[in-house]
C-alpha atoms as one frame of an Amber mdcrd trajectory, in Angstrom:
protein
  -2.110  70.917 -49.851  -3.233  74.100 -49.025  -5.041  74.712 -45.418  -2.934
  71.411 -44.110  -0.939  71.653 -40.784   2.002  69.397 -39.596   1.695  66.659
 -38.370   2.931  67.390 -34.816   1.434  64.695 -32.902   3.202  62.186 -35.406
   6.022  64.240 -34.860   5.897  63.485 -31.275   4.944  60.062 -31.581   8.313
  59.394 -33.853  10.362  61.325 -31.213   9.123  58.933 -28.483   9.595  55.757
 -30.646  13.275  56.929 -32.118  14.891  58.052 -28.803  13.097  58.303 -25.431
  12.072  54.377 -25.658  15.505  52.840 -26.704  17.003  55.454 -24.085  14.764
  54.217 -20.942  16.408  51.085 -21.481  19.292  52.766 -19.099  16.797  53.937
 -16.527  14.795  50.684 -16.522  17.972  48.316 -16.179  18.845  50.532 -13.210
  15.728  50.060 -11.282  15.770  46.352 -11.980  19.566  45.665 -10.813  18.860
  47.400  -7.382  15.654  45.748  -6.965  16.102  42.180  -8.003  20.207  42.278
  -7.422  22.994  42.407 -10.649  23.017  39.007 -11.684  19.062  37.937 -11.853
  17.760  38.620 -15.136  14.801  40.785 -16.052  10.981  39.683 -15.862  10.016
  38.592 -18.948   7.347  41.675 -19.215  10.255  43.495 -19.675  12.715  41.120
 -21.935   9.713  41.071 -24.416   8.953  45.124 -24.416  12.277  45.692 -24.771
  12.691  42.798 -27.444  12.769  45.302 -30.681  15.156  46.930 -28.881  17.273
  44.274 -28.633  16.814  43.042 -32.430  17.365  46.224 -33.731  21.607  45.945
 -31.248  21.792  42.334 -33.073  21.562  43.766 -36.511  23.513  46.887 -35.864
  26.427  46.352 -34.423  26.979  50.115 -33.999  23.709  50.432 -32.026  24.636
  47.500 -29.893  27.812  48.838 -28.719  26.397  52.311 -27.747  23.676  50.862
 -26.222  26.244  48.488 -23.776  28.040  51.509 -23.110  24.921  53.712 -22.373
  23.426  50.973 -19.924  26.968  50.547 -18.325  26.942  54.196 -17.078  23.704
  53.735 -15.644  24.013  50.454 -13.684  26.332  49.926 -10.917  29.149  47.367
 -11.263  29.813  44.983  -8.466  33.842  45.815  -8.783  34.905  48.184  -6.120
């Protein structure tokens, strides 16, 4: 064990796939209510890169509800 550094790039890598890519969901379903309008659903590219995403909210109920509240502060409502 001696001689060995961390890991940083996995590091990194785990950072990205724990938090930055459930997080973009926000970001993402921003851009595609003001470009294809609130009630027309995503292209598929994106329903099936956000699909793990989307298991992991229908297993974990927890995760589901802050992810509908974290996508609700990004994307506009229709009620005025």
């Amino acid at each position: 064990m001696e001689g060995m550094k961390p890991n940083y790039l996995g590091a990194m890598l785990a950072t990205i796939l724990f938090l930055v890519y459930p997080l973009s969901v926000g970001p993402v379903a921003r851009v595609c209510v003001a470009l294809r309008g609130q009630n027309t659903p995503p292209p598929p590219t994106l329903i099936a890169f956000y699909a793990p995403v989307e298991w992991v909210g229908d297993h974990f109920p927890a995760f589901n509800n802050f992810m509908v509240w974290y996508v609700s502060k990004w994307v506009p409502t229709d009620a005025s």
